[in-house]
Backbone as a ProteinNet text record, in pm:
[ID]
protein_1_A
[PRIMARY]
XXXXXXXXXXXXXXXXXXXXXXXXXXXXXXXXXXXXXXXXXXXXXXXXXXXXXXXXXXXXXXXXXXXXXXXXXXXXXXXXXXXXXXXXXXXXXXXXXXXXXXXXXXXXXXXXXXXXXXXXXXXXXXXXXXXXXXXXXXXXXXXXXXXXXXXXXXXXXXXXXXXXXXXXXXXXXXXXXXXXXXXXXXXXXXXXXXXXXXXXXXXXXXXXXXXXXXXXXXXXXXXXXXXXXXXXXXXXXXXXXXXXX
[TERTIARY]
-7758.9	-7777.7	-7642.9	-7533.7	-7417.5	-7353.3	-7358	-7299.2	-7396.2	-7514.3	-7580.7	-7511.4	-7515	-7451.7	-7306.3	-7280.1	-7066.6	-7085.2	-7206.6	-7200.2	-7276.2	-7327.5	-7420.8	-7291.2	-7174.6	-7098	-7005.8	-6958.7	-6853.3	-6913.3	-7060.8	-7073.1	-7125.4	-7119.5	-7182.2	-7037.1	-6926.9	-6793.5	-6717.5	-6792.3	-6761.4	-6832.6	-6987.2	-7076.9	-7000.8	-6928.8	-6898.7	-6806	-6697.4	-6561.3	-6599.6	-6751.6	-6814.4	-6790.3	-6905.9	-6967.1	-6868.6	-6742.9	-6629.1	-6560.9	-6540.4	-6516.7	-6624	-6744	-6834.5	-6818.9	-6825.5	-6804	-6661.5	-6568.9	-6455.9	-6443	-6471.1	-6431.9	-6528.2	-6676.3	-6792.9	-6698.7	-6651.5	-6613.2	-6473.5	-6430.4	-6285.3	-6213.4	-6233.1	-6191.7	-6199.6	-6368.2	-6320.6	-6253.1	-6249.6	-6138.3	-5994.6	-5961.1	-5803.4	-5821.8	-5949.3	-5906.8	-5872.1	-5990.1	-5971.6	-5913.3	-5731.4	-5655.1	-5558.2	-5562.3	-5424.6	-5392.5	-5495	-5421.8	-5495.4	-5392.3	-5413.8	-5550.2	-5542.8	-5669.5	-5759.5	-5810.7	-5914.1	-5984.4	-5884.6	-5954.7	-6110.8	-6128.3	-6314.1	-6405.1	-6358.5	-6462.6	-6453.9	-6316.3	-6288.7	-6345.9	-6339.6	-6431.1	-6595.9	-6650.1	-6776.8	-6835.8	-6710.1	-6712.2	-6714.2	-6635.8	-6573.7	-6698.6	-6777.6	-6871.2	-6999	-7053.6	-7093.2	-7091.8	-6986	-6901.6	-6902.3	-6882.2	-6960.5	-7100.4	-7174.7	-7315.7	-7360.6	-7294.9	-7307.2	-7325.7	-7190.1	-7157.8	-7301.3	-7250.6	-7370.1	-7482.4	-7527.7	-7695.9	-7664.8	-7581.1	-7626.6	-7542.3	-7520.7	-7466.6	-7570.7	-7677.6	-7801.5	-7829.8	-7722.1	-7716.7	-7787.7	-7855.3	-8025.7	-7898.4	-7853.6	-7766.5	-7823.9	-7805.9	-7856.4	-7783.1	-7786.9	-7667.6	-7754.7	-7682.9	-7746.2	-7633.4	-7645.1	-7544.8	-7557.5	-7471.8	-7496.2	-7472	-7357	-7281.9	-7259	-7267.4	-7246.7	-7146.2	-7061.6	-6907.9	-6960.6	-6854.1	-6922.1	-6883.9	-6909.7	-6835.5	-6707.1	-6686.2	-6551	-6432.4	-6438.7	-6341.7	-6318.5	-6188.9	-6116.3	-6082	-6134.5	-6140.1	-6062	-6054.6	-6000.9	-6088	-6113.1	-6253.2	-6159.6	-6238.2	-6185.5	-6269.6	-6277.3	-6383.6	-6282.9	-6427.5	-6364.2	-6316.1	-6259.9	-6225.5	-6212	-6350	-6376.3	-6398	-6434	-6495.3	-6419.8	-6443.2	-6381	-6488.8	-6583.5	-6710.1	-6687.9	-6593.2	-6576.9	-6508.3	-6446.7	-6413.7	-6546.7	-6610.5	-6751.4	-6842.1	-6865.7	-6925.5	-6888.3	-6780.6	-6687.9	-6750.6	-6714.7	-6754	-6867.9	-6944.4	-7143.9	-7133.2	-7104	-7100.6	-7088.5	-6995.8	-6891.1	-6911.3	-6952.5	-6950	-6851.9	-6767	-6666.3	-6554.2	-6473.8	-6423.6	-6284.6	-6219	-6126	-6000.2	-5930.8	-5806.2	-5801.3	-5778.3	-5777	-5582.4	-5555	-5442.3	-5449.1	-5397.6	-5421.5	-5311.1	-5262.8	-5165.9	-5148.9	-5032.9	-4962.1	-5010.6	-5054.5	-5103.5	-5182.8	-5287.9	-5436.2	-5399.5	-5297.1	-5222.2	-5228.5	-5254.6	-5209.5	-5289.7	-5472.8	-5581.9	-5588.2	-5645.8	-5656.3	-5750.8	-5732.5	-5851.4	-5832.7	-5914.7	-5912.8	-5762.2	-5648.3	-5536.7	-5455.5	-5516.9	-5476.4	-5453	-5609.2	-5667.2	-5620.7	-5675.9	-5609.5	-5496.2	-5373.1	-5256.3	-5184.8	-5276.9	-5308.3	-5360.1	-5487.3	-5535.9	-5544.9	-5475.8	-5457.4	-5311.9	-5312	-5173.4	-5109.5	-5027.9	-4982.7	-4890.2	-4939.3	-4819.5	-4780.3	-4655.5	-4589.9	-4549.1	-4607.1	-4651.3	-4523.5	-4453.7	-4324.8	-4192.8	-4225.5	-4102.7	-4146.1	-4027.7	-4034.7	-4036.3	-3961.7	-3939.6	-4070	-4164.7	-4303.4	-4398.8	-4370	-4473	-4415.4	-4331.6	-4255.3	-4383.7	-4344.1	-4411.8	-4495.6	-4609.9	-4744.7	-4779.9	-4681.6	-4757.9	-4712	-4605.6	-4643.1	-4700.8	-4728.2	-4826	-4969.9	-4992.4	-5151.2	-5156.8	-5017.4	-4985.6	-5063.7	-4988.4	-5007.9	-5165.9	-5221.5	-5398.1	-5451.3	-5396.3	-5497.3	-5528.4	-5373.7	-5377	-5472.1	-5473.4	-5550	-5673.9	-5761	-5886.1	-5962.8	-5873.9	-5914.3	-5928.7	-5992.9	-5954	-5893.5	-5890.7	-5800.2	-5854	-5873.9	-5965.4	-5840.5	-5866.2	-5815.5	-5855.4	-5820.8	-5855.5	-5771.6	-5827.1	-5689.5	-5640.2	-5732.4	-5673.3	-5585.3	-5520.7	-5442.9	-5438	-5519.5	-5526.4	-5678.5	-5725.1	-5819.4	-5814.3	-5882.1	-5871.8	-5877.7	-5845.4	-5937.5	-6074.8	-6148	-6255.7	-6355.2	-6264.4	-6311.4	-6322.1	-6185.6	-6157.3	-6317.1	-6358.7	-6468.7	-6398.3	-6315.1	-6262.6	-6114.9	-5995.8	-5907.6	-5824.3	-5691.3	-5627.7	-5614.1	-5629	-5599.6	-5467.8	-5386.3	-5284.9	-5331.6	-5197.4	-5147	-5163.5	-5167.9	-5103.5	-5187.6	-5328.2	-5460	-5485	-5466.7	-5487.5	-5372.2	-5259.6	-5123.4	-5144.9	-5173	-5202.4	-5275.2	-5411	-5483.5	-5477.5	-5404.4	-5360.8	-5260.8	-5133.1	-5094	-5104.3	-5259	-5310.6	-5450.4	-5427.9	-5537.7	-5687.9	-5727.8	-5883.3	-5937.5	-6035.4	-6129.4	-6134.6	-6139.2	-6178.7	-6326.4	-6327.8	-6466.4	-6508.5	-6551.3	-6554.1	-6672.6	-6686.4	-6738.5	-6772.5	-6850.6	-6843.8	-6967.7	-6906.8	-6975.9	-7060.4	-7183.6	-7222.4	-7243.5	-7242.9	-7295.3	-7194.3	-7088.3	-7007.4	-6936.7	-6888.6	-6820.3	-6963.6	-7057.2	-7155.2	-7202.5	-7185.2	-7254.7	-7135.5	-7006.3	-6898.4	-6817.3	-6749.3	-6591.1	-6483.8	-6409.1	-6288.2	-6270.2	-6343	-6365.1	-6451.2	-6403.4	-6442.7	-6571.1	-6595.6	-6761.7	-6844.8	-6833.3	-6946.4	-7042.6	-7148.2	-7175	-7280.6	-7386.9	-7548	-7583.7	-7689	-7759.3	-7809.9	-7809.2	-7919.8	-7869	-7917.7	-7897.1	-7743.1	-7692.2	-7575.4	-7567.8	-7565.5	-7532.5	-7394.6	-7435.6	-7326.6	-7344.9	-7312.1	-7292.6	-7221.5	-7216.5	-7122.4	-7116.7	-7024	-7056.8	-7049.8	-7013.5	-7017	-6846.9	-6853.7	-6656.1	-6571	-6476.3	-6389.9	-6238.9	-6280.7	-6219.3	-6063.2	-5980	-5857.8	-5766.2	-5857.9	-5806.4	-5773.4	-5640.1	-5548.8	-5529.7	-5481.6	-5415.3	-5280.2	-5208.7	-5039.4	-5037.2	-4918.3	-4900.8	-4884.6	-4885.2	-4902.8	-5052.2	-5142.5	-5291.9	-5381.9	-5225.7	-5277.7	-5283.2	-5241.8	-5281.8	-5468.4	-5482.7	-5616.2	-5761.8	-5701.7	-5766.4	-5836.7	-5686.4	-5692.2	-5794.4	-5777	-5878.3	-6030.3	-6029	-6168.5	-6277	-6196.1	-6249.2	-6260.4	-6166.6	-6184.9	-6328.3	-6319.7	-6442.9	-6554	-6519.9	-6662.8	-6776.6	-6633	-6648.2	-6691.3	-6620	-6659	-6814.2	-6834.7	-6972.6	-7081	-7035.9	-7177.4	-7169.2	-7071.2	-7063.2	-7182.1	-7131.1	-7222.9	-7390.4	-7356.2	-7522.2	-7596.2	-7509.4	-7559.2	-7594.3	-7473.3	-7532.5	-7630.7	-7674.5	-7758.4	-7879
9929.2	9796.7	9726.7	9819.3	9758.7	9702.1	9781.4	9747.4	9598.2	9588.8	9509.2	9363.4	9348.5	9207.8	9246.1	9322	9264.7	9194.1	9278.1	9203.6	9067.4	9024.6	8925.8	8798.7	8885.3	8770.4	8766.9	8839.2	8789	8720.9	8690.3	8619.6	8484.9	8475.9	8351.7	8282	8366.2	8307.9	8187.5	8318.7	8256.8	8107.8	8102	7990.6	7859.7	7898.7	7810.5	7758.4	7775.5	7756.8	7668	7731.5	7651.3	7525.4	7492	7394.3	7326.9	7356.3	7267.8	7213.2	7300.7	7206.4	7162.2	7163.3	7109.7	6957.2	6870.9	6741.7	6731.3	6753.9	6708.2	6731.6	6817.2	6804.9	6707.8	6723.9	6598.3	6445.4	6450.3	6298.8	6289.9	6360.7	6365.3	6188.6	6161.8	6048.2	5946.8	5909	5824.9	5846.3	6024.6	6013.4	5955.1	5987.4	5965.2	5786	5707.7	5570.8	5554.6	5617.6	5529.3	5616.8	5686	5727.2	5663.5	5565.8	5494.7	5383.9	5299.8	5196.9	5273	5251.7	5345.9	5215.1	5103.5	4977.7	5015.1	5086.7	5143.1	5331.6	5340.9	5434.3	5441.4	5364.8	5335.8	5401	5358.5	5425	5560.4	5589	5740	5819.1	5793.3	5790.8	5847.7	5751.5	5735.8	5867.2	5904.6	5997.1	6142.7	6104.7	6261.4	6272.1	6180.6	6178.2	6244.4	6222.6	6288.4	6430	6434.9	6570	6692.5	6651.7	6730.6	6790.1	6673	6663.6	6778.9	6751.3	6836.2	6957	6998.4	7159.4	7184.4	7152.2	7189.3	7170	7129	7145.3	7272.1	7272.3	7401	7469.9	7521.5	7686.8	7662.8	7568.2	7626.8	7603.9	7475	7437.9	7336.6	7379.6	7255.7	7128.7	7056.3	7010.9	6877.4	6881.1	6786.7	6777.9	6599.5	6555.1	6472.3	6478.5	6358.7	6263.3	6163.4	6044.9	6036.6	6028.3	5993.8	5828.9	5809.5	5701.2	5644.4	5543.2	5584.4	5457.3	5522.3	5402.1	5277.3	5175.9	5064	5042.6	4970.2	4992.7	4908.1	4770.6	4719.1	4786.8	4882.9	4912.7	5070	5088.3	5220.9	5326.7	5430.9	5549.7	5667.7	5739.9	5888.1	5986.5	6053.4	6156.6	6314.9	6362.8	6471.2	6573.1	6730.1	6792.4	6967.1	7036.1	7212.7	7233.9	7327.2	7373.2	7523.4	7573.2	7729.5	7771.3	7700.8	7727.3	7622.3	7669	7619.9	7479.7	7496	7356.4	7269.2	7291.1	7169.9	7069.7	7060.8	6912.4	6834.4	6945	6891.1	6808.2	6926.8	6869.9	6732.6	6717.5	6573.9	6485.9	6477.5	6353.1	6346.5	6449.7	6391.6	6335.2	6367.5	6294.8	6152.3	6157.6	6031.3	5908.2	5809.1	5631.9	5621.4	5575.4	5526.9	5585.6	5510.2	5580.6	5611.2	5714.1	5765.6	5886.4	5865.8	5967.9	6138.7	6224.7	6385	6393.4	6432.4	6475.6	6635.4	6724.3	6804.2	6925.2	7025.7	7099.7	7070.6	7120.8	7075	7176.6	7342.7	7441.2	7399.2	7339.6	7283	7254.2	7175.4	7101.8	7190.1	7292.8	7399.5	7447.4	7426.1	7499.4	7393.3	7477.2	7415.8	7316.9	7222.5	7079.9	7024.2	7043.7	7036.2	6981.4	7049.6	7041.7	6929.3	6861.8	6767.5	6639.6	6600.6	6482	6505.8	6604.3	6637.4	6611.9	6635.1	6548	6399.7	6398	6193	6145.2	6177.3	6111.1	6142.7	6262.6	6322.9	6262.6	6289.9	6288	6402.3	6494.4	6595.7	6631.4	6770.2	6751.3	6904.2	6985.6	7081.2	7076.3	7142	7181	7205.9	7324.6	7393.9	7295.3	7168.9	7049.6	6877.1	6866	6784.5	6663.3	6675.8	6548	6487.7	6646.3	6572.2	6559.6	6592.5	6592.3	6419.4	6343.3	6216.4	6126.5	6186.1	6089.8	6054.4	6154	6168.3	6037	6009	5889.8	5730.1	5708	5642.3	5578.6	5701.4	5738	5622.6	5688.5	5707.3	5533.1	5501.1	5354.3	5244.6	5297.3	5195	5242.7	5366.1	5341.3	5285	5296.9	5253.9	5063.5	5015.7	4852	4814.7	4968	4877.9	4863.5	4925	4951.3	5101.8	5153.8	5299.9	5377	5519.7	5535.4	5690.7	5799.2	5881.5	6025.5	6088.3	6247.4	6355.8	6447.6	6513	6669.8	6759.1	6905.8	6951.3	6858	6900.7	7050.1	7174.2	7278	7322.2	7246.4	7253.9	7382.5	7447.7	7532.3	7596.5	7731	7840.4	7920.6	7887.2	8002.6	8142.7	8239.2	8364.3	8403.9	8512.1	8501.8	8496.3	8614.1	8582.1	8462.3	8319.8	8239.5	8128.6	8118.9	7993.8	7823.8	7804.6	7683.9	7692.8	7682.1	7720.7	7601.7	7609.6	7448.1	7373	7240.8	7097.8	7109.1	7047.3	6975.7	6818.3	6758.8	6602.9	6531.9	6564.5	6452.6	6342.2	6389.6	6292.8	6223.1	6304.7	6186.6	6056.1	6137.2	6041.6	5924.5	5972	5853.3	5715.3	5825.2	5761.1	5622.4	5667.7	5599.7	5481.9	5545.5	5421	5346.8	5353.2	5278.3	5213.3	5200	5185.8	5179.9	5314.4	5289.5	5437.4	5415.5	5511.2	5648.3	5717.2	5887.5	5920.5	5949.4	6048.7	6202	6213.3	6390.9	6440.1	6531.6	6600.4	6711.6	6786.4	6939	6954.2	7065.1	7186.1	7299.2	7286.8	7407.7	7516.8	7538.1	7674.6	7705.6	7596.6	7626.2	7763.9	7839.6	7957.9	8077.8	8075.5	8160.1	8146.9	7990.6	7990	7949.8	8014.2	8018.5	8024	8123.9	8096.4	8149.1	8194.7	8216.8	8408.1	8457	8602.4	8594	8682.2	8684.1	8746.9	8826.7	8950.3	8860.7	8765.7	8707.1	8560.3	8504.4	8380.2	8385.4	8256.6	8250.9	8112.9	8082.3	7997.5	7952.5	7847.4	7807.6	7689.6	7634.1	7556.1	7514.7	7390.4	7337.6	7208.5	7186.9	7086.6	7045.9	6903.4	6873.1	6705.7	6687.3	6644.8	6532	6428.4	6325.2	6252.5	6250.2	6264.9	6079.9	6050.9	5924.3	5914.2	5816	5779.8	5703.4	5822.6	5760.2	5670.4	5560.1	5480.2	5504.6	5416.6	5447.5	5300.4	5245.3	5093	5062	5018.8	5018.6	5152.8	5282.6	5393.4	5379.4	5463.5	5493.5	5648.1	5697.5	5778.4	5906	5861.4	5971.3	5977.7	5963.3	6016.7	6070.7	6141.5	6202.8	6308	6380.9	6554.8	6531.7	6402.2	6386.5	6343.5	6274.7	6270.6	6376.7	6473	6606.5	6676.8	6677.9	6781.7	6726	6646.4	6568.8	6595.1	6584.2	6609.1	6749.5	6844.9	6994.5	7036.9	6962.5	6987.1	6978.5	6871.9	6776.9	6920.3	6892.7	7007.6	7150.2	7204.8	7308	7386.5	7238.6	7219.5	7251.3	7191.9	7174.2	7284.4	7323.9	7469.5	7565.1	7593.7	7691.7	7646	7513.6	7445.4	7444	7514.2	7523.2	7695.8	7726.7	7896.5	7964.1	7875.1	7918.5	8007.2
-4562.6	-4623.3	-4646.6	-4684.9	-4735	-4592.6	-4485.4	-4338.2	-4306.6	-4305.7	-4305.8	-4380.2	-4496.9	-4557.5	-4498.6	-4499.8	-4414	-4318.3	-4209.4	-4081.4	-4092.9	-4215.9	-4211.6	-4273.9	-4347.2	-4427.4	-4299.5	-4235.9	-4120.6	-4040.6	-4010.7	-3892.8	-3965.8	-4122.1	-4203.7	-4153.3	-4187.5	-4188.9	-4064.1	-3920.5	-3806.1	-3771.6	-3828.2	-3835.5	-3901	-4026.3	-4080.5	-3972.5	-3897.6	-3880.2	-3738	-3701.7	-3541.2	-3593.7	-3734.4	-3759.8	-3749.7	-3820.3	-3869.1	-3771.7	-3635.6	-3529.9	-3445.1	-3369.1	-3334	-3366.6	-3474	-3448.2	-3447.9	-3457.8	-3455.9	-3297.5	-3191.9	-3049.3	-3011.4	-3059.1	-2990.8	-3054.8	-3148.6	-3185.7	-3200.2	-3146.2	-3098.1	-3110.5	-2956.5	-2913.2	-3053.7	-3145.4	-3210.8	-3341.7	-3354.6	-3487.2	-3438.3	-3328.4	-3300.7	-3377.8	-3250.1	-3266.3	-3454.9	-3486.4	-3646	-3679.2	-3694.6	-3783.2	-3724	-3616.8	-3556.4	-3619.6	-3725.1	-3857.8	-3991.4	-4062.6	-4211.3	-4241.4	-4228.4	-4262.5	-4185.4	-4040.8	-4026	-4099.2	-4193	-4260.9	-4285.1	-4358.9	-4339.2	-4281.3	-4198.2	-4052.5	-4070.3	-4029.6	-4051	-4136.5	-4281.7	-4383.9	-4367.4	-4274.7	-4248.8	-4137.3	-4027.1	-3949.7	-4056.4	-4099.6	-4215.6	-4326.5	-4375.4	-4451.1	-4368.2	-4219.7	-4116.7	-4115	-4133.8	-4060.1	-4168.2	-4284.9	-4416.5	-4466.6	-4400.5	-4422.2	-4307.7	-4183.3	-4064.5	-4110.7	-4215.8	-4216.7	-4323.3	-4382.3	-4536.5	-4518	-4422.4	-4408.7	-4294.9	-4184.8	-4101	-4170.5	-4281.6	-4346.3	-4466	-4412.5	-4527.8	-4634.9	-4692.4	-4811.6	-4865.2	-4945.3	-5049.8	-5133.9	-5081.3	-5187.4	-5290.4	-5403	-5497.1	-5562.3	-5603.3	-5664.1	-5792.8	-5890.7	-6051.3	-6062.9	-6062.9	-6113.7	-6258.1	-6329.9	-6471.5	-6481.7	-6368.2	-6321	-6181.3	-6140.7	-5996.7	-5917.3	-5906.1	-5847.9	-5816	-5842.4	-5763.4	-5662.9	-5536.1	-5395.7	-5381.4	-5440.9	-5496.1	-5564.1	-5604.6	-5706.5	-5655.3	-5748.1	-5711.8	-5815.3	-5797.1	-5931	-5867.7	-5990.1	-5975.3	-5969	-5884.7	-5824.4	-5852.1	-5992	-6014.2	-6000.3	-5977	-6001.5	-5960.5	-6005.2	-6015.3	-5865.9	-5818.7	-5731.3	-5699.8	-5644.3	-5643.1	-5498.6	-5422	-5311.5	-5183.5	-5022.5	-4914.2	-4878.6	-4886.5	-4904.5	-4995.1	-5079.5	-5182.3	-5146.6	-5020.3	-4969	-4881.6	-4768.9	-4779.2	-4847.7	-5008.8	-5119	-5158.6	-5153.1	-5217	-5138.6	-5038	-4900.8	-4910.1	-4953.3	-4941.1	-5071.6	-5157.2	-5340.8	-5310.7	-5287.2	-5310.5	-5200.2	-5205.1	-5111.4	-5083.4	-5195.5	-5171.7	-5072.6	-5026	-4921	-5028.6	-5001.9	-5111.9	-5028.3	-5069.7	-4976.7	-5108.4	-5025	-5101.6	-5122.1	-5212.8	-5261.3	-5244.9	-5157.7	-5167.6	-5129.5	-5127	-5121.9	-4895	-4890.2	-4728.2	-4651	-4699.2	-4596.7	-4548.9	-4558.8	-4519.4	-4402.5	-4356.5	-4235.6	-4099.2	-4180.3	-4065.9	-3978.7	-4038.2	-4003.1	-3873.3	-3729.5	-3646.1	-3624.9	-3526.3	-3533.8	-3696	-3784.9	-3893.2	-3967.7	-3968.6	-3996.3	-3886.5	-3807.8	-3771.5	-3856.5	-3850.3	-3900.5	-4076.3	-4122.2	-4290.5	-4296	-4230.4	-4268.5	-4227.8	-4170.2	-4129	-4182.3	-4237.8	-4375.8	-4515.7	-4499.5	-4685	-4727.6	-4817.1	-4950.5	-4950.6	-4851.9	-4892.6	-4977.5	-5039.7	-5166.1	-5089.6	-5201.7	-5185.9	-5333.1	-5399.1	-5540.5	-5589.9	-5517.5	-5541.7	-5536.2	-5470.8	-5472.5	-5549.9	-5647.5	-5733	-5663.5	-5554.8	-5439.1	-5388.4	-5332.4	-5286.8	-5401.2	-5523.2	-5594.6	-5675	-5650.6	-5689.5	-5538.3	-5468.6	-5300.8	-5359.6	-5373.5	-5417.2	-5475.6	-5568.4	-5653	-5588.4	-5507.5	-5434.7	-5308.5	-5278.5	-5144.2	-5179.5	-5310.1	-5406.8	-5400.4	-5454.5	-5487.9	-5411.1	-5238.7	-5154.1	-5069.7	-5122.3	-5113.8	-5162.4	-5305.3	-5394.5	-5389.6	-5340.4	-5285.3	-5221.8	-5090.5	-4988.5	-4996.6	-5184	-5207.1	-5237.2	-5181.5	-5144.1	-5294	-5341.2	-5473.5	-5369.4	-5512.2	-5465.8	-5513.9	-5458.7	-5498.6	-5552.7	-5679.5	-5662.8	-5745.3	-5690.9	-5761	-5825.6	-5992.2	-6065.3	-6137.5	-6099.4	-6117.9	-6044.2	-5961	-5866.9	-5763.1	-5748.3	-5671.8	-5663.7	-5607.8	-5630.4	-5702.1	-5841.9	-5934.5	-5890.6	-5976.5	-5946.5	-5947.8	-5906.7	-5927	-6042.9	-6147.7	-6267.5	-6383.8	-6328.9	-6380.1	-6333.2	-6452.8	-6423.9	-6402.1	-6468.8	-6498.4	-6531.2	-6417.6	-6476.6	-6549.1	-6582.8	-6688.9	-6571	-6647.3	-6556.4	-6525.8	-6422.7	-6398.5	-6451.5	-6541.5	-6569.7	-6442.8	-6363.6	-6227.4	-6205.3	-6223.1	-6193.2	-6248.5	-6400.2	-6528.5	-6525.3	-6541.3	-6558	-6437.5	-6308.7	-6190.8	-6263.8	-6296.9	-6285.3	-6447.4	-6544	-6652.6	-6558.6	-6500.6	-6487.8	-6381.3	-6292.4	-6218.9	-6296.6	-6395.7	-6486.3	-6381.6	-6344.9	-6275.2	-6379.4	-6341	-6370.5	-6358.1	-6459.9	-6347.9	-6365.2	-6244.2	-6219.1	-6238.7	-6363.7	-6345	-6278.2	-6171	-6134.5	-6117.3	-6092.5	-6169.1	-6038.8	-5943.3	-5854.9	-5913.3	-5944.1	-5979.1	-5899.7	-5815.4	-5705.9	-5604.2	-5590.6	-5480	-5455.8	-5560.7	-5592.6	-5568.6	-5581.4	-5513.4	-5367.6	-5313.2	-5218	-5118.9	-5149.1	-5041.9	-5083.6	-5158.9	-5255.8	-5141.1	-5160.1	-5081.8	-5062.1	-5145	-5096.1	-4997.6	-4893.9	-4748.8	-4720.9	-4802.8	-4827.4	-4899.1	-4905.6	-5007.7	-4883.8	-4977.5	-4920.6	-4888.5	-4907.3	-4879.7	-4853.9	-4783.8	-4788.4	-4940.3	-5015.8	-5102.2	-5177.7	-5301.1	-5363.9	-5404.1	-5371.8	-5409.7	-5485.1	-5632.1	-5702.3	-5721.4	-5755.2	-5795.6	-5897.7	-6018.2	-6128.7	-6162.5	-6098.9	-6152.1	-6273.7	-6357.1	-6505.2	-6536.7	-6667.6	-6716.3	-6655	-6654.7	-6622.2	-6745	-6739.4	-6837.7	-6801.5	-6890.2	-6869.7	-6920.8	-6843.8	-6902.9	-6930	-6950.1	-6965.7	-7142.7	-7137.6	-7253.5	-7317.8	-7191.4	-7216.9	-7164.4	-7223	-7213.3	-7180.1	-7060.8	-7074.9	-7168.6	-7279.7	-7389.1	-7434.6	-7377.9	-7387.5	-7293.4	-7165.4	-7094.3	-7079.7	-7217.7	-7254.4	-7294.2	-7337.7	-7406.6	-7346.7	-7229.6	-7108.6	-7046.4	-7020.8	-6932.6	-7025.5	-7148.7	-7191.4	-7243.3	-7258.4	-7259.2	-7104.5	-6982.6	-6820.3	-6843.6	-6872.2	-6891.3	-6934.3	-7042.4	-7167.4	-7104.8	-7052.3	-6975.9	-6814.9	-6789.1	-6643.7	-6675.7	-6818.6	-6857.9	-6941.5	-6997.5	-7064	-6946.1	-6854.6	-6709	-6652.1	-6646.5	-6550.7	-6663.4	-6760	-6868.2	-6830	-6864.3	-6843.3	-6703.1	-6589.6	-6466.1	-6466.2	-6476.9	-6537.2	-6633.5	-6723.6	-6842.3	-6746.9
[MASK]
+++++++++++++++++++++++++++++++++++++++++++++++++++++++++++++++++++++++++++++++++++++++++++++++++++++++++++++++++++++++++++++++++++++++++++++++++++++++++++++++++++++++++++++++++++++++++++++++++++++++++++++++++++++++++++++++++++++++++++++++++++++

C-alpha cells in the first residue's frame, strides 16, 4: 500500500508539471506577442488566468471561492494571502479579475517554460539584497500607474510544514500604505494538503479560497504598518482555524 501512494504521488507530480507546460507550448506564439509591451499585459493576464484554471481542474481540484468583497475592475489593490503550497499562484489567477503583477522571489525564473514568462511579467526580488528589495518598490510604482494592482506572499517564503501561518513581511503593507490602495486578504484553505511542497504528499479534492473584507489604508502613514501587518495576520489566521475546525 505504502509503494502504492509513492508511485501514485510521483506520477501526481509528473501530471502536474505536463499540465503546466501543455498551454504554454499550445499558446506559445501568443504569450511571446502579449509580453512584447508591458501595456499589453492584459491579455497576458487573461492567457495566464486560462492557464491556472487549466492546471487546477486537471490535478482534480473542486475549487470554491466566497467574496466577502469583491475588487472593482477600475481600481488597484494589494492581493495578499498564505503561502503553503506550489498551486498557490494558480489559486491566485482563478481568485482574482483584476489583472495584477506577482512580487515574488528571482529562483522561480529558473523553472523551465514557466521561468520564462515569470520573469517578464513578475517583480523579481532577491530577498538577500537591499538593492533589489529598494527596485521592488519602484518597479510596483510604475504598475501600479499603468492600473495594474500588485500580488504578494507576504510570508515571504514556504513555511515549514508544521508552521500553519508563518510572520508577515512589512513590504506589502508599507507598499501598499504609501500607494494608498487597498489590501486584499486572502486566505487558501486546502492548498498545503492538496499540494504543498513535500514531494510524497498530494490529492485530488476540495480547494477554497476566502477573500476577506478589504482594508483600507487611506489616511495611513508609514508607522501603522506594524498594525496593518498584524490585523491581515489575524485575519488569515482566524480562517485557516475556521477552515480546519
Amino acid at each position: 500500500m505504502k509503494l502504492f501512494k509513492h508511485i501514485f504521488w510521483v506520477l501526481y507530480r509528473i501530471w502536474f508539471y505536463i499540465l503546466v507546460a501543455i498551454p504554454i507550448v499550445v499558446l506559445f506564439p501568443f504569450l511571446v506577442i502579449s509580453i512584447l509591451k508591458e501595456s499589453w499585459y492584459p491579455f497576458f493576464f487573461k492567457i495566464a488566468r486560462f492557464w491556472a484554471r487549466f492546471i487546477l481542474i486537471g490535478m482534480g481540484f473542486r475549487i470554491k471561492i466566497e467574496h466577502e468583497q469583491i475588487p472593482e475592475r477600475a481600481k488597484s489593490y494589494m492581493f495578499v494571502a498564505n503561502h503553503t503550497s506550489m498551486a498557490d499562484i494558480m489559486l491566485m489567477l482563478v481568485t482574482v479579475k483584476n489583472p495584477f503583477v506577482f512580487v515574488g522571489k528571482k529562483e522561480l525564473a529558473k523553472i523551465p517554460l514557466f521561468g520564462f514568462f515569470y520573469k517578464r511579467t513578475s517583480i523579481l526580488v532577491d530577498r538577500s539584497s537591499l538593492k533589489s528589495r529598494q527596485a521592488v518598490f519602484l518597479r510596483a510604482q510604475r504598475r501600479l500607474k499603468q492600473g495594474m494592482s500588485i500580488c504578494i506572499f507576504p510570508e515571504g517564503g514556504v513555511p515549514d510544514e508544521d508552521i500553519i501561518l508563518d510572520k508577515f513581511k512589512d513590504g506589502a503593507f508599507r507598499m501598499a500604505i504609501n500607494h494608498e490602495i487597498s489590501i486584499v486578504p486572502i486566505t487558501f484553505g486546502d492548498n498545503k494538503k492538496r499540494f504543498s511542497y513535500t514531494f510524497f504528499s498530494g490529492s485530488p479534492g476540495k480547494m477554497r479560497a476566502k477573500v476577506h473584507k478589504f482594508i483600507s489604508t487611506e489616511g495611513l502613514t508609514i508607522e501603522d504598518t506594524k498594525r496593518v501587518n498584524a490585523e491581515s495576520h489575524a485575519l488569515l489566521s482566524s480562517q485557516l482555524e475556521a477552515f480546519n475546525a
